[in-house]
C-alpha positions as CSV (number, residue, x, y, z in Angstrom):
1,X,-43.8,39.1,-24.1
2,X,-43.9,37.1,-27.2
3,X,-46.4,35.3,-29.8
4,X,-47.0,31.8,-28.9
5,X,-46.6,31.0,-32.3
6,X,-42.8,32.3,-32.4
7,X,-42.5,29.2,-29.2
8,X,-43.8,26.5,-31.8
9,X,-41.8,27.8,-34.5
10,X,-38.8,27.8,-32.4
11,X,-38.8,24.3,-30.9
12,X,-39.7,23.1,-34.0
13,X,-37.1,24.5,-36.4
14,X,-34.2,23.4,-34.2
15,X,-35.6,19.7,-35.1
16,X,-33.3,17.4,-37.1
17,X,-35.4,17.0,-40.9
18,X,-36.0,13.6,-39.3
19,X,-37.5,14.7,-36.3
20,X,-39.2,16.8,-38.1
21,X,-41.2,14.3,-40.3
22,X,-42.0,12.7,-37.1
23,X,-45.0,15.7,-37.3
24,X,-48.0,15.3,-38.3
25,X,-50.5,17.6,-38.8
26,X,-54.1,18.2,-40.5
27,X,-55.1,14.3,-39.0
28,X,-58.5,13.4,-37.0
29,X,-58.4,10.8,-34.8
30,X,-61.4,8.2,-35.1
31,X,-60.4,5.8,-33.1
32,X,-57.9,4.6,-29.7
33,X,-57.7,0.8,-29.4
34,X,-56.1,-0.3,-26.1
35,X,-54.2,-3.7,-27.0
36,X,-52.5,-5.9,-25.1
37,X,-48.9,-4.8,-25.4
38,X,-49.3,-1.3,-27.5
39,X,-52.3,1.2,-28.5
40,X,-53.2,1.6,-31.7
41,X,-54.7,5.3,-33.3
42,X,-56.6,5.7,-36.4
43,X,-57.2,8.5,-38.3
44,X,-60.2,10.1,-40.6
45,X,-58.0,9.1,-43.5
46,X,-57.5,5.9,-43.1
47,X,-53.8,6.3,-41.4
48,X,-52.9,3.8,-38.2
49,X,-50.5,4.9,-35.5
50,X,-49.4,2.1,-32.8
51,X,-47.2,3.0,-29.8
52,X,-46.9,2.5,-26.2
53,X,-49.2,5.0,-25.0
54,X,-51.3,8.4,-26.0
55,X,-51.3,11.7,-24.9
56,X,-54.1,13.7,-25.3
57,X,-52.8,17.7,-25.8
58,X,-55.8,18.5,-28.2
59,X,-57.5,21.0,-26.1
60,X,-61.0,21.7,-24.5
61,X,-63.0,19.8,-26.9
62,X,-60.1,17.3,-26.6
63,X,-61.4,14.4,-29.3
64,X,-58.6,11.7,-27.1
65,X,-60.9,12.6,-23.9
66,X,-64.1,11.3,-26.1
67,X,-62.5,8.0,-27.2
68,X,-60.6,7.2,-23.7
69,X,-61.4,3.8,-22.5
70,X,-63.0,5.2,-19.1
71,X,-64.2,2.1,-16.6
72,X,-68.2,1.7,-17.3
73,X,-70.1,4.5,-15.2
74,X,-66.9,6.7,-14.8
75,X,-67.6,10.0,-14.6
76,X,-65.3,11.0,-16.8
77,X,-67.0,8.5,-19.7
78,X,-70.0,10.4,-19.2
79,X,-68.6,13.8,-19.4
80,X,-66.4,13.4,-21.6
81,X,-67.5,15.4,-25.0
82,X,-68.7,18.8,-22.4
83,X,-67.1,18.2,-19.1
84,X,-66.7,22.0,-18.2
85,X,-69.6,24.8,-17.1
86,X,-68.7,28.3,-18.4
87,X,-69.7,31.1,-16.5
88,X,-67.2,33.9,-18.6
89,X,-66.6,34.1,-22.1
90,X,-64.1,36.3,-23.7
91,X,-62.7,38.5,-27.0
92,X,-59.1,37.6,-27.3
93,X,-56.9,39.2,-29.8
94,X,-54.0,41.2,-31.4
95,X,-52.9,44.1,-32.8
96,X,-49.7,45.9,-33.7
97,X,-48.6,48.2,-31.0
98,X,-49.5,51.1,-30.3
99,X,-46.7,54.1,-29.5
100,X,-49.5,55.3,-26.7
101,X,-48.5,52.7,-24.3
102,X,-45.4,51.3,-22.9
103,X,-43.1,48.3,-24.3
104,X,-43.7,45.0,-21.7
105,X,-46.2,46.5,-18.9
106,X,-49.6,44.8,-18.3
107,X,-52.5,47.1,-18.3
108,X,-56.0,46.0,-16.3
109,X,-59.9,47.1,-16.2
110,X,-62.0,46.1,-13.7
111,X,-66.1,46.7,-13.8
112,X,-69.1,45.2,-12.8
113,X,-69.4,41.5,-15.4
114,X,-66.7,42.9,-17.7
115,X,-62.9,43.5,-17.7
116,X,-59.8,43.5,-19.9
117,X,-56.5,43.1,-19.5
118,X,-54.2,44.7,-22.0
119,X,-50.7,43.0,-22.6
120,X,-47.9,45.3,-24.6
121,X,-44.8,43.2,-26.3
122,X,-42.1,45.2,-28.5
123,X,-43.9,45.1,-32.0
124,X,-47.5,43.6,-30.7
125,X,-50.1,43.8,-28.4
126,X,-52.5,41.3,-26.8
127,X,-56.2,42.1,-25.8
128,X,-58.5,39.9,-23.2
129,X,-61.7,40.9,-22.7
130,X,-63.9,39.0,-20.3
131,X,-67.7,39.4,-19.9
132,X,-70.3,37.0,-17.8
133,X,-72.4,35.2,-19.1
134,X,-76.6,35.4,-18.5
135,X,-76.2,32.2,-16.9
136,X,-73.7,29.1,-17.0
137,X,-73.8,26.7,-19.5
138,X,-71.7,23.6,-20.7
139,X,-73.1,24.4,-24.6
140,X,-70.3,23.9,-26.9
141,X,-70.8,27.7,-28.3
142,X,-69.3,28.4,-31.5
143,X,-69.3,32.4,-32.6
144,X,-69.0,34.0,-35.4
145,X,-66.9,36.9,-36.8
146,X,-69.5,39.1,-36.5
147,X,-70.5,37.8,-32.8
148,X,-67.1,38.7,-32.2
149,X,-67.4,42.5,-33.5
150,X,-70.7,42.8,-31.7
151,X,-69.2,42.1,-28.5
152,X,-66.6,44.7,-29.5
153,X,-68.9,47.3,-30.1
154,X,-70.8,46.6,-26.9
155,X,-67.5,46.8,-25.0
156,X,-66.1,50.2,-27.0
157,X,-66.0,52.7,-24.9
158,X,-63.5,50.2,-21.9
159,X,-60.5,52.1,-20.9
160,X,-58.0,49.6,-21.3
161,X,-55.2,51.4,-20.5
162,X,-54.7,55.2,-20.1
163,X,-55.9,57.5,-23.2
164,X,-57.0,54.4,-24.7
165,X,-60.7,52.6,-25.6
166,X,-61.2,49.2,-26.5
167,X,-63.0,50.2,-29.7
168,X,-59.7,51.6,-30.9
169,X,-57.8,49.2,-30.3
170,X,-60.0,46.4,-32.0
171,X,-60.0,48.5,-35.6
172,X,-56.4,48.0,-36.0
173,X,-56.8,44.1,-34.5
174,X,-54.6,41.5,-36.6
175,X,-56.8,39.2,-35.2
176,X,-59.4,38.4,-32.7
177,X,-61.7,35.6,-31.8
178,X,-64.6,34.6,-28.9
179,X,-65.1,31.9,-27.4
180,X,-66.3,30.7,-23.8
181,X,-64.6,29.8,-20.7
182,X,-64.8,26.4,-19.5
183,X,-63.6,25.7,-16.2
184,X,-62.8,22.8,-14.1
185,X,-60.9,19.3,-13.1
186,X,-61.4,16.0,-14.5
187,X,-61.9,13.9,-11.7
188,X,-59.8,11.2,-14.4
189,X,-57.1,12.1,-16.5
190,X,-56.2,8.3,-17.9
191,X,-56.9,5.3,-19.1
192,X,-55.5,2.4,-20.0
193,X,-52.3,4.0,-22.2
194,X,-54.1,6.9,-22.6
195,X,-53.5,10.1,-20.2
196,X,-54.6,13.6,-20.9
197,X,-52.4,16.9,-20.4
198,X,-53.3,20.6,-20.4
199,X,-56.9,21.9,-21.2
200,X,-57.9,18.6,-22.2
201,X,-57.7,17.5,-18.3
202,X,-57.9,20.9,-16.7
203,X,-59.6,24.1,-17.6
204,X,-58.8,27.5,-15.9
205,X,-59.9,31.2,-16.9
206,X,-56.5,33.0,-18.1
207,X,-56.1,35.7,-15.8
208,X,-53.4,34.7,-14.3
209,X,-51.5,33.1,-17.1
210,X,-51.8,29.7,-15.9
211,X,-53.7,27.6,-18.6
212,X,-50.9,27.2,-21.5
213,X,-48.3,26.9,-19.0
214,X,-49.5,24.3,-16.8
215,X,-50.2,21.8,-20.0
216,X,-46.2,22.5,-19.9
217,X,-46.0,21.7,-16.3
218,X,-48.3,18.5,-17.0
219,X,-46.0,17.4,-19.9
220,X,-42.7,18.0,-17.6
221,X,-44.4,15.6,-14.9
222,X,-45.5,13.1,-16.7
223,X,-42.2,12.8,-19.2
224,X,-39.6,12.8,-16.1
225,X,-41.5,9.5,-15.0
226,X,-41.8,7.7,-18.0
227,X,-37.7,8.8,-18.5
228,X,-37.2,7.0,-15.0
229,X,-38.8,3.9,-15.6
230,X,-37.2,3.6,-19.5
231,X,-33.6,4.1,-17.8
232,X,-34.6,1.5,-15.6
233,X,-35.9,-0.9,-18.4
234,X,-32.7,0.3,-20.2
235,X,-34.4,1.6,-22.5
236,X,-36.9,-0.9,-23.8
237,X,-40.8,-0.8,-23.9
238,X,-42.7,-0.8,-20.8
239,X,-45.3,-2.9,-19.6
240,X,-48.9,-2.2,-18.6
241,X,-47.9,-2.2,-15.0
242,X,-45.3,0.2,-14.8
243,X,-47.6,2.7,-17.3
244,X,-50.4,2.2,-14.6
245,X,-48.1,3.2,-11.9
246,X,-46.5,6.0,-13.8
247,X,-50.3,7.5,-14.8
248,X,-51.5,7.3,-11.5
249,X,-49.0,9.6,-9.9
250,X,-48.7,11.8,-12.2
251,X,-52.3,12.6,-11.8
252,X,-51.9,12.5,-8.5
253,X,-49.6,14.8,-8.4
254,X,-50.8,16.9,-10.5
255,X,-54.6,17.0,-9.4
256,X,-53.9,18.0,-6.3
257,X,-51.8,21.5,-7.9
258,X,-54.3,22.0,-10.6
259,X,-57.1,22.4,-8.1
260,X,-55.7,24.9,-6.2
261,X,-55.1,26.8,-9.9
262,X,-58.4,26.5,-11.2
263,X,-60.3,27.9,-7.5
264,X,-57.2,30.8,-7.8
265,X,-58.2,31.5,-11.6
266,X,-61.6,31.5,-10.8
267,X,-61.2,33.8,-7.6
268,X,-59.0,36.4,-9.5
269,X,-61.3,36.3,-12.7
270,X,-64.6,37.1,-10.2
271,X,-62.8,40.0,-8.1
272,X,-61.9,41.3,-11.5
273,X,-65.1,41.6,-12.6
274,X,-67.3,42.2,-9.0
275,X,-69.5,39.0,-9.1
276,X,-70.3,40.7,-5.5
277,X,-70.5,44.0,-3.7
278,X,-67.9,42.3,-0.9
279,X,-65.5,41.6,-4.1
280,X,-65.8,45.0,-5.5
281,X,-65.3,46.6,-2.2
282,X,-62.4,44.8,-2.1
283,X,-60.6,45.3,-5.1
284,X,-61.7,49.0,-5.2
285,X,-60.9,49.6,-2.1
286,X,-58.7,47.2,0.2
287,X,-56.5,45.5,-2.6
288,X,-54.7,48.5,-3.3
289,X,-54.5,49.9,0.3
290,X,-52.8,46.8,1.0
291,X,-51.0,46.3,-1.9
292,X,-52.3,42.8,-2.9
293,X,-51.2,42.8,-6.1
294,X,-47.3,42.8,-4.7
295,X,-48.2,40.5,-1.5
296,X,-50.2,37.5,-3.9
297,X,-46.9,37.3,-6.6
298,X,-44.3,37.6,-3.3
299,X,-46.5,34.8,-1.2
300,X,-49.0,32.9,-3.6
301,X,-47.9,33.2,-7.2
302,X,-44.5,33.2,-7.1
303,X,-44.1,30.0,-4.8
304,X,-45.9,28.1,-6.9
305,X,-43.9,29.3,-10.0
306,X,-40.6,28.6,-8.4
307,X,-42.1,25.1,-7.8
308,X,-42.5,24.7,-11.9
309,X,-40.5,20.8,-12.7
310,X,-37.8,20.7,-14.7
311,X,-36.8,17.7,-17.1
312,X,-34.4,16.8,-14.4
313,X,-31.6,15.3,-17.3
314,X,-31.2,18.4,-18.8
315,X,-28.5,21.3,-18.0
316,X,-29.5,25.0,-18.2
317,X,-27.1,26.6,-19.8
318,X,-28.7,30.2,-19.4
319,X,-29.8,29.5,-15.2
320,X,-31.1,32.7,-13.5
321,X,-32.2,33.2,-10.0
322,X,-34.6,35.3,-9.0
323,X,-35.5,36.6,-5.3
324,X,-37.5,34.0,-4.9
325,X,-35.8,31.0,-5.8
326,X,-36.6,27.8,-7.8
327,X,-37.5,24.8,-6.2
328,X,-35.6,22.7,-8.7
329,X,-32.3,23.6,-9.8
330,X,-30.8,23.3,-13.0
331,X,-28.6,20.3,-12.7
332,X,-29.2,17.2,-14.3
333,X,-29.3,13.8,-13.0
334,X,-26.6,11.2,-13.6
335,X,-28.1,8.4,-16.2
336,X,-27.0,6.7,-19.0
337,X,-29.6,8.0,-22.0
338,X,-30.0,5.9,-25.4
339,X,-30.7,7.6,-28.5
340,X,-34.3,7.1,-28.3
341,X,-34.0,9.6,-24.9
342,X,-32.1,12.0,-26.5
343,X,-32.6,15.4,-26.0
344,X,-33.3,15.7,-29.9
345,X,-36.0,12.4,-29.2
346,X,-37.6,14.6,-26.4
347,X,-38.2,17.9,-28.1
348,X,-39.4,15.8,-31.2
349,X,-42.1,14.2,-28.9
350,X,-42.3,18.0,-27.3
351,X,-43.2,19.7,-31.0
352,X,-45.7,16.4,-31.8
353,X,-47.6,17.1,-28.8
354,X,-47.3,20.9,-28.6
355,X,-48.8,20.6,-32.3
């Protein structure tokens, strides 16, 4: 368990200086002109961007998901800005570690609207507490420091993990912010040369962990495409056609996994948290009788993990196998790759759209 800060810090600083210029940060986008052969970005300060296409990684509140060129009376177009109902909200945060509790093991509470899990790294600890909401909203809700250390205070005395309250753990916090959770599936993801990945497309609770990574996924599905069809236009920039084609089965593809995420997400986050007396009875009772916990990662979550993509050109140099095993191994694919496909090109388009 690590900081997802050390991640971007990583793939970043093995950039080449010029890959690394290719970065921007700090810029809002005003504008996303589809034209006929390239798309053309503009930004609060007066900077222009044109390229082949856009990706939209920018979150939630994704601003590329409020400028998409959507067909008149999509659904999307009209939902654009608040496309997601929250029925949770939660107090994330971290703190340094604390000697009470043990180096990588995940500690959970489970209560009637509320719960926590409790995540324990080598120097840090991360802290996720979740708490219904009076009723669902789509409200873009943005809360204070002090809404944060009132929800704190309410939630004090949670055990979240042995010998250990939440209020505790919050007073030596490096950090902590609250926010709601959105959740949902665009019903379209692109546009023209526009195509949305991660939160900005799909929104999940994070009880399971699958929010951060399947942006990844999303990014590894679209890019093996779009690799595909450059080898095969050796190299050169593709057409409207072949971008069409490449969008649409990627969010085909990935629709139909993200959908079975987000009703998993949201199944997990209400047994953890009793949104009914059948649900309590059976994660206080039946669950642990039967061991779910060990038969859901053997037969639910760890197929679907072992089914993550790869960016099939690349070698893994470090491969291990697991007792379930991957779905896609870690040999590349014969192909003649130009310098703009480079695995340096990649990771810089990687960093850009991780940033």
């Amino acid at each position: 368990m690590f900081h997802r800060h050390q991640l971007l810090k990583g793939i970043f600083d093995n950039l080449s200086p010029e890959n690394q210029a290719k970065v921007y940060t700090s810029k809002h986008v005003t504008a996303i002109e589809n034209l006929e052969n390239s798309v053309r970005v503009s930004t609060a300060d007066g900077s222009t961007f044109e390229g082949n296409m856009v990706i939209g990684a920018d979150g939630v509140h994704s601003t590329v998901r409020t400028l998409m060129p959507f067909p008149a009376g999509s659904d999307s177009l009209r939902d654009a800005a608040h496309p997601f109902p929250a029925t949770y909200r939660i107090l994330f945060g971290n703190a340094p570690k604390n000697p009470a509790v043990e180096t990588n093991v995940v500690y959970e509470s489970h209560g009637t609207d509320v719960s926590a899990q409790f995540f324990i790294g080598k120097e840090r600890m991360w802290f996720f507490v979740y708490e219904k909401l009076a009723e669902q909203t789509k409200e873009d809700r943005s809360y204070t420091a002090a809404d944060a250390d009132a929800f704190a205070e309410a939630h004090g005395d949670l055990h979240i993990a042995p010998g250990l309250i939440f209020r505790d753990v919050y007073a030596s916090r490096n950090g902590a912010g609250l926010t709601n959770l959105e959740e949902g599936v665009l019903p379209r993801w692109t546009a023209g040369r526009v195509a949305l990945v991660g939160d900005a497309a799909h929104k999940v609770t994070p009880n399971i962990g699958w929010g951060y990574n399947s942006g990844v996924m999303d990014l590894v599905a679209l890019i093996n495409p779009l690799r595909r069809a450059l080898v095969a236009n050796n190299g050169k920039p593709l057409g409207p056609e072949t971008i069409t084609e490449v969008f649409a089965a990627y969010q085909a593809e990935r629709m139909a996994f993200m959908t079975k995420i987000n009703t998993l997400s949201a199944t997990v986050t209400r047994n953890s948290t009793w949104a009914t007396k059948l649900q309590r009875a059976l994660d206080e009772y039946v669950f642990p009788l039967v061991k779910a916990d060990e038969l859901i990662v053997k037969h639910v979550l760890g197929p679907m993990v072992a089914s993550t993509p790869v960016l099939y050109w690349l070698d893994e140099e470090h491969f291990a196998q697991g007792t379930i095993p991957w779905k896609h191994g870690p040999k590349a694919e014969p192909e003649t790759v130009t310098s703009e496909t480079s695995r340096g090109g990649i990771l810089a388009k990687l960093a850009a759209l991780l940033h």
